[in-house]
VEXGU-22024 format. One line per field, with one value per residue: residue number from 1; z, x, y of N, C-alpha, C, O in turn. Coordinates in pm, whole numbers, padded with zeros to 5 digits, always signed. Each point is the difference from the previous one (the first is absolute). Layout:
residues N
kemar <- c(NUM  ...)
n.pz <- c(Z  ...)
n.px <- c(X  ...)
n.py <- c(Y  ...)
ca.pz <- c(Z  ...)
ca.px <- c(X  ...)
ca.py <- c(Y  ...)
c.pz <- c(Z  ...)
c.px <- c(X  ...)
c.py <- c(Y  ...)
o.pz <- c(Z  ...)
o.px <- c(X  ...)
o.py <- c(Y  ...)
This chain:
residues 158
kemar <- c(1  2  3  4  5  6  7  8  9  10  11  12  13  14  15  16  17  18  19  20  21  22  23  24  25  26  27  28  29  30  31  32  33  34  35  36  37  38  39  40  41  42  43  44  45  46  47  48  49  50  51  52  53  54  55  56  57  58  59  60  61  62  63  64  65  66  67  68  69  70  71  72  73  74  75  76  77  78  79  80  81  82  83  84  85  86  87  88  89  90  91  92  93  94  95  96  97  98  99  100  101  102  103  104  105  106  107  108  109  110  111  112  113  114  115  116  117  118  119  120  121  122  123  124  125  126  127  128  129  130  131  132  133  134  135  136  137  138  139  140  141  142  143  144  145  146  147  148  149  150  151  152  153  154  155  156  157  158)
n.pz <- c(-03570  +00085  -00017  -00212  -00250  +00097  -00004  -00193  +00023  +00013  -00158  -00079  -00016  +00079  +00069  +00236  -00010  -00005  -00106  -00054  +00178  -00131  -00176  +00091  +00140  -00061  -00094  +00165  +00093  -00136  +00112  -00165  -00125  -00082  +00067  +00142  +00154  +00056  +00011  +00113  +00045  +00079  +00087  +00130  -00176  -00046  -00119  -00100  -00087  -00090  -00067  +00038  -00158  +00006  -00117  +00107  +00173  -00095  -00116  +00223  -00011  -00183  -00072  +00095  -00130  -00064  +00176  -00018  +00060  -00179  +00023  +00190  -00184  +00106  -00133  +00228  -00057  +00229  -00227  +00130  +00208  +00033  +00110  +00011  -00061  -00080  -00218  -00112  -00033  -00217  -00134  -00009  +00103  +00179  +00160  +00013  +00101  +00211  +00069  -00001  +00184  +00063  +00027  +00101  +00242  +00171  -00003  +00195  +00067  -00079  -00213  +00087  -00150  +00094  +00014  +00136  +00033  -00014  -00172  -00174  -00035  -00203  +00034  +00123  -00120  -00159  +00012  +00122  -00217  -00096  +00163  +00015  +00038  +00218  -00167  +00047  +00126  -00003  +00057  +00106  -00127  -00169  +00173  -00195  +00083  +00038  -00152  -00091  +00006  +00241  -00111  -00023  -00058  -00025  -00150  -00084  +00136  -00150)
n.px <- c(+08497  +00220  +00045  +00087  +00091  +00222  +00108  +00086  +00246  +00147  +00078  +00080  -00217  +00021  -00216  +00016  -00058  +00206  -00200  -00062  -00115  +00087  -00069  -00193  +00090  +00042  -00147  -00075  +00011  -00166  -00181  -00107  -00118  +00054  -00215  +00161  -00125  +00209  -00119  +00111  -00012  +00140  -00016  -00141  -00003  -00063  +00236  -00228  +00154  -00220  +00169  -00227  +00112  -00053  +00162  +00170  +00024  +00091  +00193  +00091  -00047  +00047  +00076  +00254  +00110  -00166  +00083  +00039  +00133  -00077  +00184  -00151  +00146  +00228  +00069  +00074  +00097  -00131  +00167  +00171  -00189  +00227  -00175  +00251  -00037  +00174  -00095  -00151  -00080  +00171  -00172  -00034  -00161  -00146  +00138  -00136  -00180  +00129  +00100  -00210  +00014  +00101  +00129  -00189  -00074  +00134  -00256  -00047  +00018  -00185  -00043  -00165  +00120  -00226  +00078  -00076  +00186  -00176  +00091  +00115  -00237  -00019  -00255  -00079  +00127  -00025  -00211  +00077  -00001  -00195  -00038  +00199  +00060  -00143  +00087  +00093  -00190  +00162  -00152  +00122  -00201  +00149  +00164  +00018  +00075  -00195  +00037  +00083  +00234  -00041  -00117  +00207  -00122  +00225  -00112  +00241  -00078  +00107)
n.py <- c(+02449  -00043  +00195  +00084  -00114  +00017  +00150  -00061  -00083  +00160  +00130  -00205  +00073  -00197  -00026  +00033  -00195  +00053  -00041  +00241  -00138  -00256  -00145  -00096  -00148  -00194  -00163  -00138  -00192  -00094  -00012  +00085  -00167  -00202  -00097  -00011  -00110  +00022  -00155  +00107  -00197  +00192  -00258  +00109  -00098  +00211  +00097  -00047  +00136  -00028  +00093  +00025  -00038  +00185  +00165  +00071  +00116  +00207  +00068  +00010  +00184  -00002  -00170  -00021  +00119  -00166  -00069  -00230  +00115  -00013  -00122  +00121  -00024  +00093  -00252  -00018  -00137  +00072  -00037  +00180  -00078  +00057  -00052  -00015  -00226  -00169  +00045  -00152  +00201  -00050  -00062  -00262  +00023  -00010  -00125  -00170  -00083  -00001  -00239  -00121  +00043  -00154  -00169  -00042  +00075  -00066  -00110  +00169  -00180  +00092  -00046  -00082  -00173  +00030  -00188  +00149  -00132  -00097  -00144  +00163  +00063  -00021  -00073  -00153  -00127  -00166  -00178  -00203  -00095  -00136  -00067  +00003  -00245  -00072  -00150  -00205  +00002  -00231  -00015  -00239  +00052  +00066  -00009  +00099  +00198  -00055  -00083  +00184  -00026  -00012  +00101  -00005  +00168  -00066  +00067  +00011  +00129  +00074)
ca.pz <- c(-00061  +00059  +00094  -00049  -00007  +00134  +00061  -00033  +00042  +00128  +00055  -00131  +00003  -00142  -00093  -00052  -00006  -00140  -00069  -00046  +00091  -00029  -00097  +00021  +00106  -00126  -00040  +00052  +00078  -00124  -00039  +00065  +00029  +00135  +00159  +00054  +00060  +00128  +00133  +00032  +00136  -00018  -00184  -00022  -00134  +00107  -00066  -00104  -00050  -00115  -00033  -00157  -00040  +00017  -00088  -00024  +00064  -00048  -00123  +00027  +00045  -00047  -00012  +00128  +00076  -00091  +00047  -00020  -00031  -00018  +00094  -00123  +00062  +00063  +00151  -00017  +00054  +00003  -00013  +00122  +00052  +00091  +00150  +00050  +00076  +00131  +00019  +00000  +00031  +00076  -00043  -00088  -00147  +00019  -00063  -00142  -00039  +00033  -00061  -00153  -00030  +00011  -00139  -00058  +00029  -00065  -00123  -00029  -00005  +00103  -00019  +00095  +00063  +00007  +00051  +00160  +00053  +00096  +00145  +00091  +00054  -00030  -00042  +00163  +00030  -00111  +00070  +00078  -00005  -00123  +00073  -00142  -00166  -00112  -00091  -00015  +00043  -00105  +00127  -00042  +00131  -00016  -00083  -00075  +00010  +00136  +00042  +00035  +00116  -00004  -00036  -00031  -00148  +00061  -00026  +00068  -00075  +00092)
ca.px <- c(-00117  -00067  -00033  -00140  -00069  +00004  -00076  -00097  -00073  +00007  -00069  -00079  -00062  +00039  -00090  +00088  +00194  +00069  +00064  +00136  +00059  +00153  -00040  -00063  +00094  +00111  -00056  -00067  +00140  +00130  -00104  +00087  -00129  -00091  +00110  +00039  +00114  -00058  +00002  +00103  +00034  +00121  +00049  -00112  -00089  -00134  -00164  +00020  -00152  +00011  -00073  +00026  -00056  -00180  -00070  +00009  -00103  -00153  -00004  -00061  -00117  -00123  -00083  -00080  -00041  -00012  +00005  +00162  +00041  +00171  +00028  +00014  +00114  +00047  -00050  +00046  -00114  +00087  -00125  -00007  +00104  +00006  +00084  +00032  -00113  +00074  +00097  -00089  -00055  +00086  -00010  +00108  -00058  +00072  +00166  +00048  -00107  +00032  +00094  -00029  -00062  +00121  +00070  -00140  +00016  +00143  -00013  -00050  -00132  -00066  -00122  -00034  -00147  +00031  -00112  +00021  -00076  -00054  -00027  +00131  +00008  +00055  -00078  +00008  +00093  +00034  -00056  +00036  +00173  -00038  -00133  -00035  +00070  -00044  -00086  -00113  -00036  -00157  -00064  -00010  -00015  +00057  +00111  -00036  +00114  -00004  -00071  -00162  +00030  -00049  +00064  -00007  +00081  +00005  +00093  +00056  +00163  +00087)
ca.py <- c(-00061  -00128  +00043  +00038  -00071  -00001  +00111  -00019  -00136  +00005  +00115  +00047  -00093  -00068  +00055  +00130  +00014  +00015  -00096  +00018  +00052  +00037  +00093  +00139  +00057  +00022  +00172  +00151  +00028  +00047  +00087  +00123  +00132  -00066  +00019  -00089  -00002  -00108  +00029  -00054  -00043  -00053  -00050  -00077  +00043  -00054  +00048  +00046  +00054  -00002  +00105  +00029  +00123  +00036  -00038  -00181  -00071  +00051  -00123  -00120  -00023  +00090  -00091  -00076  +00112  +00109  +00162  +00012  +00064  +00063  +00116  +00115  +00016  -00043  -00092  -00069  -00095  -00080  -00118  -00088  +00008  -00156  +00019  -00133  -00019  +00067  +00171  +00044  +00082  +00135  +00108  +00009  -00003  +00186  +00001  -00032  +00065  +00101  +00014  -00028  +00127  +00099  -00002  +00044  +00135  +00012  -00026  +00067  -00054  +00002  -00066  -00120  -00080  -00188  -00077  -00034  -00112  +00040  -00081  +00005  +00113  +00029  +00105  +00111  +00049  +00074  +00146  +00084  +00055  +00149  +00025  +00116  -00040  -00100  +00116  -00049  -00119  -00074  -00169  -00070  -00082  -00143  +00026  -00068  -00042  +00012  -00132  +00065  +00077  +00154  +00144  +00105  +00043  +00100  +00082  +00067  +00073  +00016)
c.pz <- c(+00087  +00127  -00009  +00071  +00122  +00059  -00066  -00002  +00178  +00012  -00075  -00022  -00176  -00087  -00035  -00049  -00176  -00069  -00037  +00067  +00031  -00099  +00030  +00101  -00085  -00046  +00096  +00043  -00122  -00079  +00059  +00042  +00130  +00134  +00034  +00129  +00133  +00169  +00061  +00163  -00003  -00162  -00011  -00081  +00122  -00079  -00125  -00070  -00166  -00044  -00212  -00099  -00006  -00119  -00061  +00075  -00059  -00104  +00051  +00133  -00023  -00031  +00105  +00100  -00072  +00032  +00028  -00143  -00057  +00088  -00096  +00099  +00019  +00148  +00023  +00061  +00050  +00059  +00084  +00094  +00069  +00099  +00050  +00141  +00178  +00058  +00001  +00103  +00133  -00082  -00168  -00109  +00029  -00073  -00142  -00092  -00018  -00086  -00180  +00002  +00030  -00108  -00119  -00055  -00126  -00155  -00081  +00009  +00165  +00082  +00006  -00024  +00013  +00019  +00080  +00058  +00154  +00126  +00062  +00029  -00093  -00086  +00086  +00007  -00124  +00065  +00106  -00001  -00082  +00074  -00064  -00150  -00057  -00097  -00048  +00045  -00060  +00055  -00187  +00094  -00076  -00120  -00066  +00006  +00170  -00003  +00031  +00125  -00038  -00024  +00005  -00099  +00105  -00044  +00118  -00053  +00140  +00019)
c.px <- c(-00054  -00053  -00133  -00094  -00051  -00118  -00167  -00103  -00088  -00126  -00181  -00052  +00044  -00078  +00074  +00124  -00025  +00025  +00143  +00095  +00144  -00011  -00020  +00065  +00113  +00006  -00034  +00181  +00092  -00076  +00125  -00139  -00032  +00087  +00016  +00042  -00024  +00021  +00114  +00009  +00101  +00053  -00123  -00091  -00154  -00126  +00048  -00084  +00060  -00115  +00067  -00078  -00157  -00059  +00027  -00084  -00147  -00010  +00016  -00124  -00090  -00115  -00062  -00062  -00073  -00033  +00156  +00012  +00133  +00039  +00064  +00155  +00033  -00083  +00039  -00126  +00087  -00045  +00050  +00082  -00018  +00091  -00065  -00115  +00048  +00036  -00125  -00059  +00076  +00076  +00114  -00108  -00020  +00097  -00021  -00058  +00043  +00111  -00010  -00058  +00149  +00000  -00067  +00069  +00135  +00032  -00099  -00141  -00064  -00126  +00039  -00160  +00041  -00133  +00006  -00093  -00101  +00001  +00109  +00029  +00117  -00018  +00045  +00126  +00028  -00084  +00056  +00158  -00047  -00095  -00027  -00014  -00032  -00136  -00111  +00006  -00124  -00005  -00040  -00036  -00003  +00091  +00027  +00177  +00057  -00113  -00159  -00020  -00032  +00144  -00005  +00101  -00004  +00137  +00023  +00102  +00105  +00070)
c.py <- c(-00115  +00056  +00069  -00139  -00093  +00079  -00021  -00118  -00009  +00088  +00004  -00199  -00065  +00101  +00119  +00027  -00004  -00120  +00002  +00115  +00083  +00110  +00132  +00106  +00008  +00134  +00105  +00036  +00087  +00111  +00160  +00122  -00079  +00068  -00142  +00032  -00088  +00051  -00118  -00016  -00039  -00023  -00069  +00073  +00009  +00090  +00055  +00088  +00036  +00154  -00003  +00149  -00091  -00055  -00165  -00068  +00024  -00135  -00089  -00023  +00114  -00101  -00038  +00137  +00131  +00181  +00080  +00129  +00062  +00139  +00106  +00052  -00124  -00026  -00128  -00124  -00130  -00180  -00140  +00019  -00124  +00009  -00152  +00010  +00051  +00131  +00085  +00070  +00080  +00101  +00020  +00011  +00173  +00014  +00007  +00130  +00166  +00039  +00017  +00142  +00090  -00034  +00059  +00121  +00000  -00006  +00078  -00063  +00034  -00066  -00151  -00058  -00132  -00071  -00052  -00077  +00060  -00114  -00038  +00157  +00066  +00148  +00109  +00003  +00120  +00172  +00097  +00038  +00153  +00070  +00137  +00042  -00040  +00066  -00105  -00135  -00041  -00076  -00056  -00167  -00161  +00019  -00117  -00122  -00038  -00101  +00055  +00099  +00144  +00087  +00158  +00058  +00154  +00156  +00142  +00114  -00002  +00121)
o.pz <- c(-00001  +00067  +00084  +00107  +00006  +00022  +00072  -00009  +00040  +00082  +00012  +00000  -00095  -00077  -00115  -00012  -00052  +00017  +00006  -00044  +00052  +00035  -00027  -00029  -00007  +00020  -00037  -00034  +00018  -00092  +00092  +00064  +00096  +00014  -00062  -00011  +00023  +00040  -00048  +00045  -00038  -00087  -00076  +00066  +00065  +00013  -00014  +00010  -00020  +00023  -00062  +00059  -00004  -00006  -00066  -00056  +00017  +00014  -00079  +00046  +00098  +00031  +00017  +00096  +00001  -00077  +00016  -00086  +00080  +00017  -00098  +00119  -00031  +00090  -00102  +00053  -00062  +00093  -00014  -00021  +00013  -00014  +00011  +00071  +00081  +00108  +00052  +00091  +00112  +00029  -00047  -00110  -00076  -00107  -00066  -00074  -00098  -00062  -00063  -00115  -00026  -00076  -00095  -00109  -00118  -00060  -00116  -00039  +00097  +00121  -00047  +00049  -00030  +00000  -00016  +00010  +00064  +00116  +00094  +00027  +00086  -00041  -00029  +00086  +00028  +00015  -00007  +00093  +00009  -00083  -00029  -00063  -00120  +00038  -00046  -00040  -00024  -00009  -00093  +00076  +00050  -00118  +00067  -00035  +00032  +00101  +00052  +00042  -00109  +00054  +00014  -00012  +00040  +00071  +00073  -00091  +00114  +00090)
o.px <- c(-00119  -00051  -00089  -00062  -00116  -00104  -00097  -00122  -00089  -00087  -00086  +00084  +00003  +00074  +00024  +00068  -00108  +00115  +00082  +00074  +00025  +00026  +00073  -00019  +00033  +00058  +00021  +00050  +00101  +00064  +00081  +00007  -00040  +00108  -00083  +00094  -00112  +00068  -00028  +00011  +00007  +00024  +00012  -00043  -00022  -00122  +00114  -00120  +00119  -00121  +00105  -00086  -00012  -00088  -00071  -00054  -00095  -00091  -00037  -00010  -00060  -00103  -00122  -00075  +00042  -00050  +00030  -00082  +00090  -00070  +00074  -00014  -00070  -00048  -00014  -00098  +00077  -00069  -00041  +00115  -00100  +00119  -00115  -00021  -00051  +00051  +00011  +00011  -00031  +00102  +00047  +00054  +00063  -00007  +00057  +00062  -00039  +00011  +00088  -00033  -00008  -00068  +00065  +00054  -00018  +00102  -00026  -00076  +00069  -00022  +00112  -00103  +00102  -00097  +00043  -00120  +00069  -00037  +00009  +00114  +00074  +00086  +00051  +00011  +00021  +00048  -00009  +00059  +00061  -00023  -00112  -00026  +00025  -00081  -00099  +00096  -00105  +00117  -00053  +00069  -00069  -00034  +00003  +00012  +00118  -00069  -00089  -00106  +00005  +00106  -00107  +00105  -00093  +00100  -00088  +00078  -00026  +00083)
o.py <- c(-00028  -00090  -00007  -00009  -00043  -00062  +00022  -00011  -00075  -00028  +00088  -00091  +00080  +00061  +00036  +00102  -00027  -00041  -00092  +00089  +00109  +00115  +00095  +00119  +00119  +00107  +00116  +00107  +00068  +00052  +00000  +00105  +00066  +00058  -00066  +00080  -00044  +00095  -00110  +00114  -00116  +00083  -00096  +00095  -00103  -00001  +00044  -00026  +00025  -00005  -00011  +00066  -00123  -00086  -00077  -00095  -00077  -00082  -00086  -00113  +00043  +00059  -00010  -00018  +00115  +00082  +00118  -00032  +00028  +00100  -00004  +00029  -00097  +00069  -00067  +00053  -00072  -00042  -00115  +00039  -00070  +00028  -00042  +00099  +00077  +00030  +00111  -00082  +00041  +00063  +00104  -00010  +00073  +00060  +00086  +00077  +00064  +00106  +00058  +00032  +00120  +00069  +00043  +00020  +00030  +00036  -00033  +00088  -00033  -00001  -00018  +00046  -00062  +00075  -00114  +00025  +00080  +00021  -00079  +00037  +00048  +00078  +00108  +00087  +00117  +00113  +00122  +00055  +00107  +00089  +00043  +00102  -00006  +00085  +00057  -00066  +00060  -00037  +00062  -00067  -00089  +00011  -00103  -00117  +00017  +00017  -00066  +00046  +00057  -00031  +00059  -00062  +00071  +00005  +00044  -00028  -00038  +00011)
């Protein structure tokens, strides 16, 4: 958990981070439908990603996103990753990203969305790991949870 929160202080501007930060990782780490898992350098914690079922994310931001949708099936949405500023753009958020879709797979779920930030290029990676998969892109150009930052709502199967 302190490593989550670690990772998030680091990776993620005060506005974004979790009032109830300890709380809310508590729970995703002890959740048995969520995914959890980390990217590791040696015994050093350097990335994390949080994937949860879909439709929990539909009941808490269906308001701020009103074209959001309930997913018809099994889908997991995944509502973070964080790769330590130092480890960044060699390829551990790929790692993570890749890996929350094995476990995906293992749990019978195939399908993947998220809201992908565009000015850390993260759109374009989710695009070019699915370049066949992906089944709908929505440009959101002031995310309401991102300080007004451009977006994209981007779903995938696997």
């Amino acid at each position: 958990l302190k490593n989550i929160l670690m990772l998030e202080k680091i990776c993620f501007p005060p506005e974004w981070q979790y009032d109830d930060g300890e709380e809310y990782y508590a729970e995703a780490l002890n959740d048995t439908q969520s995914i959890s898992l980390f990217l590791r350098k040696g015994d050093e914690v350097t990335g994390y990603i949080l994937a949860r079922p879909h439709h929990l994310t539909f009941m808490e931001l269906g308001e701020d996103d009103p074209f959001l949708t309930e997913s018809i099936g099994k889908r997991y949405y995944i509502e973070t990753i964080q790769v330590a500023p130092a480890t960044q753009g060699k390829g551990g958020g790929k790692k993570l990203i890749l890996a929350a879709c094995d476990e995906a797979k293992k749990r019978g779920v195939t399908q993947f969305s998220i809201h992908a930030r565009t000015q850390n290029h993260l759109h374009e990676t989710i695009k070019s790991l699915f370049p066949e998969k992906v089944t709908l892109v929505r440009p959101i150009s002031s995310w309401v949870h991102a300080s007004g930052e451009p977006y994209e709502y981007i779903e995938w199967h696997i």
